[in-house]
C-alpha positions as CSV (number, residue, x, y, z in Angstrom):
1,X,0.0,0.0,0.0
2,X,1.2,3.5,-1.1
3,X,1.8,5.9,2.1
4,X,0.2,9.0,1.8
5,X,1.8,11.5,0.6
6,X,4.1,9.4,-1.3
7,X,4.4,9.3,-5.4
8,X,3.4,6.4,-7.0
9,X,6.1,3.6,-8.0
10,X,3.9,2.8,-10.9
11,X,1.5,4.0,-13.3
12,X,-1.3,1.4,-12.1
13,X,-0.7,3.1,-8.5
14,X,-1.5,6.9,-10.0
15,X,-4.2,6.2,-11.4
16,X,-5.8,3.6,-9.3
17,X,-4.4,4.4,-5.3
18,X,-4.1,0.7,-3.8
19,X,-6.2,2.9,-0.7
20,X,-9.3,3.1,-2.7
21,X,-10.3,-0.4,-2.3
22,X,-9.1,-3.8,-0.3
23,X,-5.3,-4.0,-1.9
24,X,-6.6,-8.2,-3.5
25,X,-9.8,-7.1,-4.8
26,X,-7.6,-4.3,-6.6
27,X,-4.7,-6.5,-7.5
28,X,-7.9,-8.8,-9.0
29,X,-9.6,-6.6,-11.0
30,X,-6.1,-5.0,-13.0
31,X,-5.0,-8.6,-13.6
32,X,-8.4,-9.5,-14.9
33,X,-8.5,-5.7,-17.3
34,X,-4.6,-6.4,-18.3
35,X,-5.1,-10.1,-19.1
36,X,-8.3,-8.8,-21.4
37,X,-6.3,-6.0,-22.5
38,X,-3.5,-8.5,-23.8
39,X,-6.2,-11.2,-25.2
40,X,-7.7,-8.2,-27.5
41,X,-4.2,-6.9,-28.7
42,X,-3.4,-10.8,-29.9
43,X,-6.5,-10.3,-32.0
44,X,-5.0,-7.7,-34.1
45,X,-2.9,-10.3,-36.3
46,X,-0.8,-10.1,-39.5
47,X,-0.8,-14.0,-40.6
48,X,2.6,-15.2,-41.1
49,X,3.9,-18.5,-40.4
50,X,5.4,-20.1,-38.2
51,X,4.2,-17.5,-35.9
52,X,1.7,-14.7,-36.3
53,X,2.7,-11.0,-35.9
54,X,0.4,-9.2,-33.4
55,X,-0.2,-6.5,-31.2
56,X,0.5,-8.6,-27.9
57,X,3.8,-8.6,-27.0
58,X,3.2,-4.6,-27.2
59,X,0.3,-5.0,-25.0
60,X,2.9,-7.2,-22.7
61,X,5.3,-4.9,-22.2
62,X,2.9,-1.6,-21.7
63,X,1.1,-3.8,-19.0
64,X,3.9,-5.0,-17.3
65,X,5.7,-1.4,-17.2
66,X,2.1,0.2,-15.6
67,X,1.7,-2.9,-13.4
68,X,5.2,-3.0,-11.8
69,X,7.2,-6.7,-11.8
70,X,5.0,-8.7,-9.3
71,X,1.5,-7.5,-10.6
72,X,2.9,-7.7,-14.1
73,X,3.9,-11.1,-14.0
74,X,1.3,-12.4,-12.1
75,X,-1.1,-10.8,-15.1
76,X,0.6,-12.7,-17.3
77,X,0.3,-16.0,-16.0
78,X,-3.7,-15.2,-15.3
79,X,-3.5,-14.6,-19.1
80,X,-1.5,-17.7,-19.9
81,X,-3.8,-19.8,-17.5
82,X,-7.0,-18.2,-19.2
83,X,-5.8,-19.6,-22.9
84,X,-4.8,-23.1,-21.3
85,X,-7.8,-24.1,-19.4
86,X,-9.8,-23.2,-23.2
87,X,-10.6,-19.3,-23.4
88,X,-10.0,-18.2,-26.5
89,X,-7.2,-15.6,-25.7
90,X,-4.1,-16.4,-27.5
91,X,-3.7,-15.1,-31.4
92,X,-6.4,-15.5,-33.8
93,X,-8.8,-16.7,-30.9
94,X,-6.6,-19.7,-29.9
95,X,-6.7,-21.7,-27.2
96,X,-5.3,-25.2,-25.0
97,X,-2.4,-26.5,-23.7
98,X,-1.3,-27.8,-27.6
99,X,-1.0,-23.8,-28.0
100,X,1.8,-23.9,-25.7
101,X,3.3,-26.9,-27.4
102,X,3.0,-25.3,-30.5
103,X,5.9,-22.6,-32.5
104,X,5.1,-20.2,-30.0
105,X,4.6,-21.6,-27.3
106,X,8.4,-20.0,-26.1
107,X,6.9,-16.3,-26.4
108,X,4.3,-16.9,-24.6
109,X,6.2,-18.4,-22.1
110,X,8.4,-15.7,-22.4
111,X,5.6,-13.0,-21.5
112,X,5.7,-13.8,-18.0
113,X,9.5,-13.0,-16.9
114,X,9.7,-10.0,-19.9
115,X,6.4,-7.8,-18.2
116,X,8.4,-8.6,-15.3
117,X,11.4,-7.5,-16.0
118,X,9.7,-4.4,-17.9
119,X,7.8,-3.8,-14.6
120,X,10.8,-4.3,-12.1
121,X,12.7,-1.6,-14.6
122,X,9.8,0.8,-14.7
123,X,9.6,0.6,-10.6
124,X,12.7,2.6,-10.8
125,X,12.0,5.3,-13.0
126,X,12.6,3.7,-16.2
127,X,9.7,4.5,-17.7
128,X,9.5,8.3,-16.9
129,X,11.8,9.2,-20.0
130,X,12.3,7.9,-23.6
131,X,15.4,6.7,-24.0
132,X,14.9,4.5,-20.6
133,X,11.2,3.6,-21.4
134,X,13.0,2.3,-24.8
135,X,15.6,0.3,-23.2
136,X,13.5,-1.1,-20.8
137,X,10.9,-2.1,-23.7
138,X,13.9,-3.3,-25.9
139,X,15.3,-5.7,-22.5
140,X,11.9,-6.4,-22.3
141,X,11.5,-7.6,-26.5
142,X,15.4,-9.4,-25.7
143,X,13.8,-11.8,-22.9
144,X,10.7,-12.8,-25.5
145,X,13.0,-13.5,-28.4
146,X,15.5,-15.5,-25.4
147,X,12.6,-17.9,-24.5
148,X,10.8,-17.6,-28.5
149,X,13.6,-18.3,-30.7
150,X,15.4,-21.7,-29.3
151,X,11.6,-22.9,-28.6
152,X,11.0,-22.5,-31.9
153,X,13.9,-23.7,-33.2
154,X,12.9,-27.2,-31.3
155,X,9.8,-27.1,-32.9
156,X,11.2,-27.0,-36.2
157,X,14.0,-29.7,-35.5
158,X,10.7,-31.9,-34.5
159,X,9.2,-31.1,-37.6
160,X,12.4,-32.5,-39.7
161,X,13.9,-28.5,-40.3
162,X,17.7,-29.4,-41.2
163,X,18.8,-26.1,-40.0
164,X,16.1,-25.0,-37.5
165,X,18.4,-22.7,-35.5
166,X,18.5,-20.5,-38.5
167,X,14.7,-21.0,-39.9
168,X,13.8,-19.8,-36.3
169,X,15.8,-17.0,-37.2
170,X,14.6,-16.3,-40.4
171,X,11.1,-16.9,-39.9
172,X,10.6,-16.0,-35.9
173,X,13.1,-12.3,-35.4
174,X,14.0,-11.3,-38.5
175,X,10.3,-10.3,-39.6
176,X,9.6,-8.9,-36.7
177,X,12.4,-6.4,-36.1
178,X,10.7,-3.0,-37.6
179,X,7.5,-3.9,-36.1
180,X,8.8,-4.4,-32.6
181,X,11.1,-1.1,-33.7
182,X,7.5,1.3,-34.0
183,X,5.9,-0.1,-30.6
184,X,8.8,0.6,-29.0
185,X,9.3,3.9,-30.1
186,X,5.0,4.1,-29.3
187,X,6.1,3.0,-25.9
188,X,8.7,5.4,-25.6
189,X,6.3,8.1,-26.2
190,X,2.9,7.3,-24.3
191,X,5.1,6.3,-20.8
192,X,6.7,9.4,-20.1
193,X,4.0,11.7,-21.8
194,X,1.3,9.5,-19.1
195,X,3.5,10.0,-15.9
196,X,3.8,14.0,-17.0
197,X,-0.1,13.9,-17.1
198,X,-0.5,12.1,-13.9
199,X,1.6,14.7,-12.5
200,X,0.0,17.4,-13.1
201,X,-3.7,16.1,-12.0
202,X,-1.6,15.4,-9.0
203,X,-0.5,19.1,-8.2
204,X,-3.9,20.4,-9.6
């Protein structure tokens, strides 16, 4: 719980005090909005294959920098729970544990730990200026690709690839590059201009 008096750690906590309600029924309700909120971005889908380009992993990282690390996290495992037990909230209205087994099942994996680290960096400022809300959404986009890539790469193996290392490559970075490029630099912009806003409803 925020002391009074004292300035919010993250965007979740300006704009939502942890004081105005019982601190679980709060922590509830933004994992259940940012779980939805990441479930409608991986609707908005550019078919490509082996894996889909979407607006989630943008929707990721701006929940996991307004949540903070443990909130973040936790909101994406709800989310990740939500598509295994069968609601339809991973890309193009998938859903079930095969989803996981499936080409991308690393970067969904890799959610979790990147909102959190996202979240941990924005708990210290990171995400009150550009160039840090870029770096933070870049270490954030590294940690995706770190558990994406060599899952996919395994996939491919299984599928008889004879060099899957580099059709990961090819097929599951490469593509992405400028697209994950524009949301950062999205990112870069909204975070900062958000905490300036919050700051001045504050003082008026």
């Amino acid at each position: 719980m925020m002391r009074p008096g004292a300035s919010p750690v993250t965007l979740a906590a300006a704009v939502w005090p942890s004081s105005a309600i019982p601190a679980a029924l709060r922590g509830l309700l933004l994992m259940l909005a940012g779980s939805a909120f990441i479930a409608l971005s991986a609707q908005v889908t550019v078919p490509m294959w082996p894996v889909p380009m979407t607006g989630q992993t943008f929707a990721v990282l701006l929940v996991g920098a307004a949540y903070g690390w443990r909130l973040g996290g936790a909101t994406l495992l709800l989310y990740m729970g939500e598509g295994v037990i069968g609601i339809p909230v991973f890309a193009k209205a998938a859903f079930g544990p095969a989803v996981l087994l499936g080409p991308t099942g690393g970067y969904i994996m890799g959610f979790v730990l990147a909102a959190a680290v996202v979240g941990y960096l924005a708990e210290r400022g990171w995400d009150r200026s550009v160039w840090r809300t870029a770096l933070a959404m870049l270490a954030g986009n590294l940690v995706i690709y770190l558990f994406g890539l060599p899952w996919l790469a395994a996939y491919l193996a299984g599928t008889g690839n004879e060099a899957p290392l580099q059709a990961a490559i090819t097929f599951g970075l490469v593509p992405f590059l400028l697209g994950d490029g524009l949301k950062l630099a999205l990112a870069a912009c909204l975070l900062p201009v958000a905490w300036k806003f919050m700051g001045r409803a504050r003082r008026g």
